[in-house]
C-alpha positions as a printed NumPy array, in Angstrom:
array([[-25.288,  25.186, -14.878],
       [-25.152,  26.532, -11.291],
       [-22.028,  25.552,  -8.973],
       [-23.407,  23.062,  -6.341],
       [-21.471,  23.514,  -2.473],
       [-20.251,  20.787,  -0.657],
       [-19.238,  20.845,   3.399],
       [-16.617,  18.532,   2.824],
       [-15.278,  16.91 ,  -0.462],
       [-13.491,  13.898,  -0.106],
       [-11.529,  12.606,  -3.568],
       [-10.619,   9.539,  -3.838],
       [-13.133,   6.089,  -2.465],
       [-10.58 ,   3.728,  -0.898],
       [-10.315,   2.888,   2.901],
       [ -8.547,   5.605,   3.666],
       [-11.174,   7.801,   1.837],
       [-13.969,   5.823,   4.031],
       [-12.498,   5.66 ,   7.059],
       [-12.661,   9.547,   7.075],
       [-15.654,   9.686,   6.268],
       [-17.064,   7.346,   8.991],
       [-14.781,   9.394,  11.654],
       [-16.104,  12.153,  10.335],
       [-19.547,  11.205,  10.177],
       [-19.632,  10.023,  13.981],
       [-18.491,  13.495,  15.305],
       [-21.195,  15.695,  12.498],
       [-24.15 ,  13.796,  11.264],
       [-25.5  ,  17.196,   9.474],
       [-22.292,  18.296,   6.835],
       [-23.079,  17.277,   3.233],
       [-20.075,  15.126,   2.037],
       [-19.542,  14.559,  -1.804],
       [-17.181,  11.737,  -2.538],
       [-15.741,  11.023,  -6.251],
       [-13.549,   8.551,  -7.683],
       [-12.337,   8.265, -10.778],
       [-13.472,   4.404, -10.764],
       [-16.649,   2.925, -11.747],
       [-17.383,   1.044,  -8.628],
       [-18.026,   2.074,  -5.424],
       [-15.613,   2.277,  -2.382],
       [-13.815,  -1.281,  -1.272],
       [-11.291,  -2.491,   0.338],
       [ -7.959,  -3.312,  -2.074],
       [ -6.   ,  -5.403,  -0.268],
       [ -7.72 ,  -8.26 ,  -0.672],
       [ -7.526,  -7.641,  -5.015],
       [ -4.116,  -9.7  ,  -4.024],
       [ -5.414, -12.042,  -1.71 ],
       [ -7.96 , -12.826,  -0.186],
       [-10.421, -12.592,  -3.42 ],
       [ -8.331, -15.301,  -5.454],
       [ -8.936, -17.617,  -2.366],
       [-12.493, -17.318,  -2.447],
       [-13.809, -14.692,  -0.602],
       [-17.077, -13.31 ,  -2.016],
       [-16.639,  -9.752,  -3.558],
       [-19.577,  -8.291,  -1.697],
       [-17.514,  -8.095,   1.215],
       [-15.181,  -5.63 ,   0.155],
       [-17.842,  -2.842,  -0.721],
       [-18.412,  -0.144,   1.416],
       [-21.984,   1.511,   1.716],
       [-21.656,   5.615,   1.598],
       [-25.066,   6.032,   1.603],
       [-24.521,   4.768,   5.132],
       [-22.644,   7.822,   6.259],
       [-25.155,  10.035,   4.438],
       [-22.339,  10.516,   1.581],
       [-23.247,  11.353,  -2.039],
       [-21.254,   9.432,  -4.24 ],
       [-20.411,  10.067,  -7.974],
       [-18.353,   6.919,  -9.625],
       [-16.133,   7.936, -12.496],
       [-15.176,  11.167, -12.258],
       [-11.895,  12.7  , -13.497],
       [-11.051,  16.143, -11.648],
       [ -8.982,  18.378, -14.131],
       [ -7.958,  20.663, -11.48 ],
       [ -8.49 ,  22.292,  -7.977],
       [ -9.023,  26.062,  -7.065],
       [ -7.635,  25.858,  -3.462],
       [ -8.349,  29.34 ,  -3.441],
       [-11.508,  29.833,  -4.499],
       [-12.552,  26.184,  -3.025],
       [-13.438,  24.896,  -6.318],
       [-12.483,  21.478,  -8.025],
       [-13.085,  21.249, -11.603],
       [-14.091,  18.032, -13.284],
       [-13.701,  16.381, -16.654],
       [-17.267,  16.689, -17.747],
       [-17.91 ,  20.568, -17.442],
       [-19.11 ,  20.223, -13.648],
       [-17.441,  21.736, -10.791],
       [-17.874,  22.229,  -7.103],
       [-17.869,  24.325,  -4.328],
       [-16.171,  23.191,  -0.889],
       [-15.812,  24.467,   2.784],
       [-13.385,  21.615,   3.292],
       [-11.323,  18.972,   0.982],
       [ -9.721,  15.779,   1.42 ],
       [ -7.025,  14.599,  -0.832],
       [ -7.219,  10.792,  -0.398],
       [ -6.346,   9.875,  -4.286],
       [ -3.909,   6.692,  -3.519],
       [ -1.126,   5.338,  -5.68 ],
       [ -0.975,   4.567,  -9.471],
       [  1.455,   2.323, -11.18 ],
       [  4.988,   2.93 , -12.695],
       [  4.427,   2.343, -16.678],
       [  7.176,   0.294, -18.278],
       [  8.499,   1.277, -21.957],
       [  6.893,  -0.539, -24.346],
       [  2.597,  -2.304, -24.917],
       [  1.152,  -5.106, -24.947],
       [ -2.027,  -6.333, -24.986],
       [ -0.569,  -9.022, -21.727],
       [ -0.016,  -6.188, -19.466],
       [ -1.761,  -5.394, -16.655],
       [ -0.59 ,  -2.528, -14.505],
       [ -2.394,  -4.773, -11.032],
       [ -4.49 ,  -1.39 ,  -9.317],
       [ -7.858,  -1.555,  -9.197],
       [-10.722,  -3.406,  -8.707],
       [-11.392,  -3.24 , -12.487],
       [ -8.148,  -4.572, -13.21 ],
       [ -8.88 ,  -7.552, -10.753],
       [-12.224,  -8.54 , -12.951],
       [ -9.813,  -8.266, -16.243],
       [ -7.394, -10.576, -14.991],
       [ -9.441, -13.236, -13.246],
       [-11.735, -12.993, -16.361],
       [ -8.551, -13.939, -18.609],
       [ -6.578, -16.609, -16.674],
       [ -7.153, -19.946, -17.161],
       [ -5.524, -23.033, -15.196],
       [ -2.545, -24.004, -17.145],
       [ -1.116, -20.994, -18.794],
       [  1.644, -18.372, -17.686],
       [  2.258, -15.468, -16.121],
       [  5.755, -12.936, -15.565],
       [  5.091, -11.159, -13.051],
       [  7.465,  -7.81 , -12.305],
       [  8.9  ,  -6.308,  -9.266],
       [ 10.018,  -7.683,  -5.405],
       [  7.8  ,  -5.876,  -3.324],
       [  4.927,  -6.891,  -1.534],
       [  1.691,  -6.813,  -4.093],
       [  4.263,  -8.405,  -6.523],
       [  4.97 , -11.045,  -4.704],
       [  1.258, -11.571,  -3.291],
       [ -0.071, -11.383,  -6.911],
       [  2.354, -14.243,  -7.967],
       [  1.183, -16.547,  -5.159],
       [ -2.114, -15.967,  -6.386],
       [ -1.252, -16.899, -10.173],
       [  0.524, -19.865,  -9.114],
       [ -2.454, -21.115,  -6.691],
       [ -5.062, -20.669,  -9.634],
       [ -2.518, -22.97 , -11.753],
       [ -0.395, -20.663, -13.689],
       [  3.033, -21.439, -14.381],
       [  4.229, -18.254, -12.558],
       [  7.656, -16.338, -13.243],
       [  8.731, -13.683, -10.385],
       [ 11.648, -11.21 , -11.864],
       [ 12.958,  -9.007,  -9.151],
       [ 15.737,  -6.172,  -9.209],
       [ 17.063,  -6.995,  -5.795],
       [ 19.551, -10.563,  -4.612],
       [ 16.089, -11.446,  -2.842],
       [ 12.057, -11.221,  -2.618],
       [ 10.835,  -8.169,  -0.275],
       [ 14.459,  -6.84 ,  -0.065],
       [ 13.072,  -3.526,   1.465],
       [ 11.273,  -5.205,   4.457],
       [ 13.307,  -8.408,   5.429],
       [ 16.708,  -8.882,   5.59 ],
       [ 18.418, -11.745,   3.269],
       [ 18.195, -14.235,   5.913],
       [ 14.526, -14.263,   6.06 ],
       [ 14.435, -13.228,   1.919],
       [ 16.531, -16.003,   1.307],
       [ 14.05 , -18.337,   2.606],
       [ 11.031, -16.87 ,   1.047],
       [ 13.076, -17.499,  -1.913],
       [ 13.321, -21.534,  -0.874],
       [  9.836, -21.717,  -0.144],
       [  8.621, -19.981,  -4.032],
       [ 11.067, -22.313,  -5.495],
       [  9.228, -25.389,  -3.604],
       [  5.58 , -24.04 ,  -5.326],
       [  7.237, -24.155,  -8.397],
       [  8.206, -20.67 ,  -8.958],
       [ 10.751, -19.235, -10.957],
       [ 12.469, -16.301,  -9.454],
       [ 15.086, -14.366, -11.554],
       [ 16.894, -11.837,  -9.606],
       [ 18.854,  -8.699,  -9.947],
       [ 17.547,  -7.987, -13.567],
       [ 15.724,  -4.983, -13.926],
       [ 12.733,  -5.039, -16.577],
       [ 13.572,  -2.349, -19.758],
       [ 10.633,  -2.709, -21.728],
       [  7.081,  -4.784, -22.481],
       [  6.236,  -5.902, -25.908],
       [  5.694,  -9.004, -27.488],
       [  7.996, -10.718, -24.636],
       [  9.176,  -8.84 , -21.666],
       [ 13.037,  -8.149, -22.085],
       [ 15.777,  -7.301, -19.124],
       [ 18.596,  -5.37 , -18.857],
       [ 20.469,  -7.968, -20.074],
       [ 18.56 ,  -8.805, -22.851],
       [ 17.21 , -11.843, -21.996],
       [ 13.682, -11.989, -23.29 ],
       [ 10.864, -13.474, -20.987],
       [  7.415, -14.615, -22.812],
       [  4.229, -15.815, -21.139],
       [  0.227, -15.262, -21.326],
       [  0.236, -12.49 , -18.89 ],
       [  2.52 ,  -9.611, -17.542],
       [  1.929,  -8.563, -14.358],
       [  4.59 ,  -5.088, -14.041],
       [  4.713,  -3.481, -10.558],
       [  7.555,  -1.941, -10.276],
       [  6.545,   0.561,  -8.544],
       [  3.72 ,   3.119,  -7.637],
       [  3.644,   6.532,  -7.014],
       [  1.051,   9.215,  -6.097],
       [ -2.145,   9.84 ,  -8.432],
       [ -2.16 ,  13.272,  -8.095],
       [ -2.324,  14.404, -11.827],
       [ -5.223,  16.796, -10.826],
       [ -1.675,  19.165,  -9.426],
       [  0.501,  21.578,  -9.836],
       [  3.221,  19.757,  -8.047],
       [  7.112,  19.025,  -8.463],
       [  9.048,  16.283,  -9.143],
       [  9.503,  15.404,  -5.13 ],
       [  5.994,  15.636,  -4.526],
       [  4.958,  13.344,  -7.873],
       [  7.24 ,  10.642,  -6.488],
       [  6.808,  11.138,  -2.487],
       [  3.529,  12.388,  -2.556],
       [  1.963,  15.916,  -0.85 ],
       [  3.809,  16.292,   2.427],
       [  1.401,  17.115,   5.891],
       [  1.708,  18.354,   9.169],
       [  0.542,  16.209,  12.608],
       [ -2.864,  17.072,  11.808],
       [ -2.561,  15.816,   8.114],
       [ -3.059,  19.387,   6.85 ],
       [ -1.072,  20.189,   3.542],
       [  1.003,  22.752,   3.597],
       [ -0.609,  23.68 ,   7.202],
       [ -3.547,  25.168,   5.547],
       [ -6.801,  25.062,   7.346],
       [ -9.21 ,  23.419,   5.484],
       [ -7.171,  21.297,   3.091],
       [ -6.243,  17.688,   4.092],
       [ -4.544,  14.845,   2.593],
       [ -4.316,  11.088,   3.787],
       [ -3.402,   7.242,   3.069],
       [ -1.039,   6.173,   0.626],
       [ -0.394,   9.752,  -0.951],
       [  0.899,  11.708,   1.952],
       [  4.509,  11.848,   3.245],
       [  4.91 ,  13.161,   7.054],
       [  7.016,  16.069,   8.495],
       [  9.676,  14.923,  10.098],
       [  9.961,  11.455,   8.431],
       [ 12.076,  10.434,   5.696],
       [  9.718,   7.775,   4.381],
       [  6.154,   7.452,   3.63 ],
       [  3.953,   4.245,   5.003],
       [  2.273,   3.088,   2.704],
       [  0.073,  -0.051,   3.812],
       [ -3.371,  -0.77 ,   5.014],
       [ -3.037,  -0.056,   8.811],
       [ -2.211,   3.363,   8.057],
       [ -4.247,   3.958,   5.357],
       [ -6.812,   3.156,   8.305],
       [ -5.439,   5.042,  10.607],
       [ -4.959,   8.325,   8.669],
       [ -7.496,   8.62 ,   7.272],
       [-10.063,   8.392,  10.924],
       [ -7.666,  11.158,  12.119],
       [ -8.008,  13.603,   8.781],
       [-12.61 ,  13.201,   9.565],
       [-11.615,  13.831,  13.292],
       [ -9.942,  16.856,  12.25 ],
       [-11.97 ,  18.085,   9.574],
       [-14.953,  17.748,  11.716],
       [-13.354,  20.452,  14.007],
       [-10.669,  17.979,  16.004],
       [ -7.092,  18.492,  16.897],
       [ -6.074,  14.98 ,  17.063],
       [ -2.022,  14.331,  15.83 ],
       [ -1.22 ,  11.572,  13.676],
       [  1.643,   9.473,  14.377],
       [  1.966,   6.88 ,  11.079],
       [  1.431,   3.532,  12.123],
       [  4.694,   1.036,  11.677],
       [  3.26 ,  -2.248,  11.205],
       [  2.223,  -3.955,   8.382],
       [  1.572,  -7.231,   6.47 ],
       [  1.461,  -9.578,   3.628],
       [  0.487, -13.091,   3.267],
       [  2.032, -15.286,   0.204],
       [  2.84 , -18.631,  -0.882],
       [  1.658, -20.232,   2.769],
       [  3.395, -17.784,   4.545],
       [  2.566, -14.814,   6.634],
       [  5.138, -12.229,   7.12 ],
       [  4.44 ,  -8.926,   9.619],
       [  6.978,  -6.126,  10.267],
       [  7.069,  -3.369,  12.513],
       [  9.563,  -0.476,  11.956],
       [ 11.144,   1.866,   9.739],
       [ 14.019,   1.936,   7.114],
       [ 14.783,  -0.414,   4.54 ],
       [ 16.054,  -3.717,   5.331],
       [ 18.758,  -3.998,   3.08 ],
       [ 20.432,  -0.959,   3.93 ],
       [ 19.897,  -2.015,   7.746],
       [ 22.242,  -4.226,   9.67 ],
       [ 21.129,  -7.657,  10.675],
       [ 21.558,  -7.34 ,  15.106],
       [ 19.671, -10.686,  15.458],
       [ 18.18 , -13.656,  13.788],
       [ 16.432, -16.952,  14.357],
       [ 14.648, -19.574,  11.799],
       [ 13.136, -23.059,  12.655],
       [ 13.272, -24.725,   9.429],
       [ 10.759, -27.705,  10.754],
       [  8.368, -24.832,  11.649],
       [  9.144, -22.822,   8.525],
       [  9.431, -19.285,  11.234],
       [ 11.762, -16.667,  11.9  ],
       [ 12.598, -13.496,  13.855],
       [ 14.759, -10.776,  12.623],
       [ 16.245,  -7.586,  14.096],
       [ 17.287,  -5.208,  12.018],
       [ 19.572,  -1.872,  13.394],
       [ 21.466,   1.048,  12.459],
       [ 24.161,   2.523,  14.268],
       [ 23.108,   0.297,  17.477],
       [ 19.675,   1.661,  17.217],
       [ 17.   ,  -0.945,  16.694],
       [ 15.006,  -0.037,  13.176],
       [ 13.073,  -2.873,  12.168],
       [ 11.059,  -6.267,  13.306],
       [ 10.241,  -9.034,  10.883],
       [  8.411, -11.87 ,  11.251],
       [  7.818, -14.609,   9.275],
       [  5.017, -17.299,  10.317],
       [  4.493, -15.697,  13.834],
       [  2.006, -12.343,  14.545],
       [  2.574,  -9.942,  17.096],
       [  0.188,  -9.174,  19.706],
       [ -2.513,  -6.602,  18.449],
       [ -2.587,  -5.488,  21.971],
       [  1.356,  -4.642,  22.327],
       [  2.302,  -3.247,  19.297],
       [  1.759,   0.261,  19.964],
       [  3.857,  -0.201,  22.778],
       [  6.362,  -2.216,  20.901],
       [  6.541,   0.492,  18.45 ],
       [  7.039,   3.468,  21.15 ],
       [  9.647,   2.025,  23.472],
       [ 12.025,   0.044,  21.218],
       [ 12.07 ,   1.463,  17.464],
       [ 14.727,   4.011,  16.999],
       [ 15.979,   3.168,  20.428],
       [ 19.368,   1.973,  20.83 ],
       [ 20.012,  -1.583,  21.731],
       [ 20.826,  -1.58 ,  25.196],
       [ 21.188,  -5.126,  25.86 ],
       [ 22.357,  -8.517,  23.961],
       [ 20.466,  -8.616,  20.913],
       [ 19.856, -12.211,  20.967],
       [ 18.623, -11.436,  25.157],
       [ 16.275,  -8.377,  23.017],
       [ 15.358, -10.823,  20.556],
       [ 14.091, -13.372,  23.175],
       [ 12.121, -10.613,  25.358],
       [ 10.349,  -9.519,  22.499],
       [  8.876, -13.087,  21.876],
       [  8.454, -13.637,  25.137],
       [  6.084, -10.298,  25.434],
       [  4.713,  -9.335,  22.04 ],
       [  4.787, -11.854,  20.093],
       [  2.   , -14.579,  19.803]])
């Protein structure tokens, strides 16, 4: 079988994978692109697989169209391996491929508990969207794993579709890493309300039959929903432990390793310079436009995005910053209980780290500006006086 050539490979079909390819696409309109994914659909959107989907919305608006952007696209393909050398990647079923250019845009896989069972479903993919809205039913139950933000989204969306919905979580309370207890504590209040039953501070050891903690209490329902975490898919490489956890590390221009040629974006890519990766939709966006800029022949630097957010249980919460917010210091806070809203600053070492909001939005039109001239600046004034310029000027 002869080797077919590519101009550009692109691996992976998510937004960040499409959003390249449409940046791309507007500065070369005559480059072949090949685009695989290991999935059997084609490319869509997946936040809304936590959402916006079990609210209604109609799945054909989550597809994207590569034959749009002049992209051939091959659904459910494995890649064993990739020659960056030789500029050939190596599939499961004998093909293989020749590239000028590749982009690494692979996203994030689960964290696998000990144990199966024929309840669990590792919440990734479209696929394992149709599975579980195929198999609940109004009614039944649902334990659903982890504190962080697609855990928390997913059990709003069992409990709105009727399922008597159980949240355990590792952490004192819900989203620990983005809002500080303050705000967690009244996320907490509001899942307890909707009938929720939150466990905290057990960790999950194992999935069988029932789903059993650290302490060994034993949790049973008609679905188990573990994410406990995610982490790179990026089986396809010879990488080390750091890497398989952090994902492939990039300079400004998103190239790995600073080779020419060889490009990595969204979810899987850690920056130089940053001790923390950013993983949510804006910047899967955002990276991935700059990494077709680039591979199209630009020299445009990325600077990760630090805003991002979820929607759950009647509540809409959006952050900008960096750092995890309980290991940051609270600087200021305010909640109107009748208006179920807050504000919260969060700091380290008098420099301000973090902005939550719960129930308010910041202004699409300030937040790069937000982002530039106050995060990882030190506090200069009153907090509280910060706290009140910042709704005053950004927020909405």
């Amino acid at each position: 079988m002869s080797m077919e050539f590519y101009d550009l490979l692109i691996v992976g079909a998510g937004m960040s994978a499409m959003a390249a390819a449409k940046s791309f696409r507007s500065a070369d309109t005559v480059s072949t692109i090949l685009m695989v994914s290991n999935q059997p659909d084609i490319p869509s959107r997946k936040p809304p697989l936590s959402k916006q989907l079990w609210k209604g919305l109609p799945m054909s608006d989550i597809f994207y169209n590569p034959a749009k952007f002049k992209i051939d696209f091959r659904p459910g393909v494995d890649i064993e391996r990739v020659d960056f050398k030789k500029r050939i990647a190596y599939f499961a079923n004998d093909r293989k491929v020749n590239f000028k250019s590749i982009l690494l845009a692979t996203g994030l896989k689960p964290v696998e508990l000990p144990g199966t069972s024929s309840k669990a479903v590792y919440f990734n993919t479209l696929s394992d969207f149709r599975r579980l809205k195929r198999q609940v039913k109004s009614g039944q139950s649902a334990v659903v794993m982890g504190g962080g933000l697609l855990s928390v989204e997913l059990a709003s969306a069992m409990q709105d579709v009727g399922l008597k919905t159980t949240l355990a979580i590792s952490g004192q309370w819900p989203l620990h890493q983005y809002v500080p207890k303050q705000l967690g504590l009244q996320i907490f209040k509001r899942m307890k309300t909707d009938g929720v039953e939150v466990i905290r501070q057990k960790r999950v050891a194992s999935i069988n039959e029932s789903v059993e903690l650290d302490d060994g209490t034993q949790l049973s329902g008609d679905h188990y929903l573990p994410l406990i975490g995610q982490v790179p898919s990026l089986d396809f490489l010879d990488l080390d432990e750091d890497e398989r956890r952090h994902g492939l590390e990039v300079d400004k221009y998103l190239r790995v390793q600073g080779v020419d040629g060889i490009y990595a974006t969204g979810d899987i890519i850690r920056m130089s310079g940053y001790r923390e990766s950013f993983r949510h939709e804006e910047n899967a966006i955002l990276s991935g436009t700059v990494a077709g800029k680039n591979l199209a022949g630009g020299k445009d630097a990325y600077s990760p995005s630090m805003f991002l957010y979820s929607e759950f249980f009647g509540l809409r919460l959006e952050s900008i910053g960096m750092g995890r917010a309980d290991q940051l210091k609270l600087a200021a806070f305010e909640w109107l209980d009748s208006e179920a809203k807050g504000i919260a600053l969060l700091a380290n070492q008098n420099r301000l780290y973090r902005i939550t909001l719960i129930n308010q939005s910041f202004k699409p039109e300030g937040i790069g500006n937000l982002t530039s001239s106050l995060i990882g600046k030190p506090i200069r004034i009153d907090a509280d006086e910060l706290m009140g310029t910042i709704v005053r000027k950004y927020v909405q």
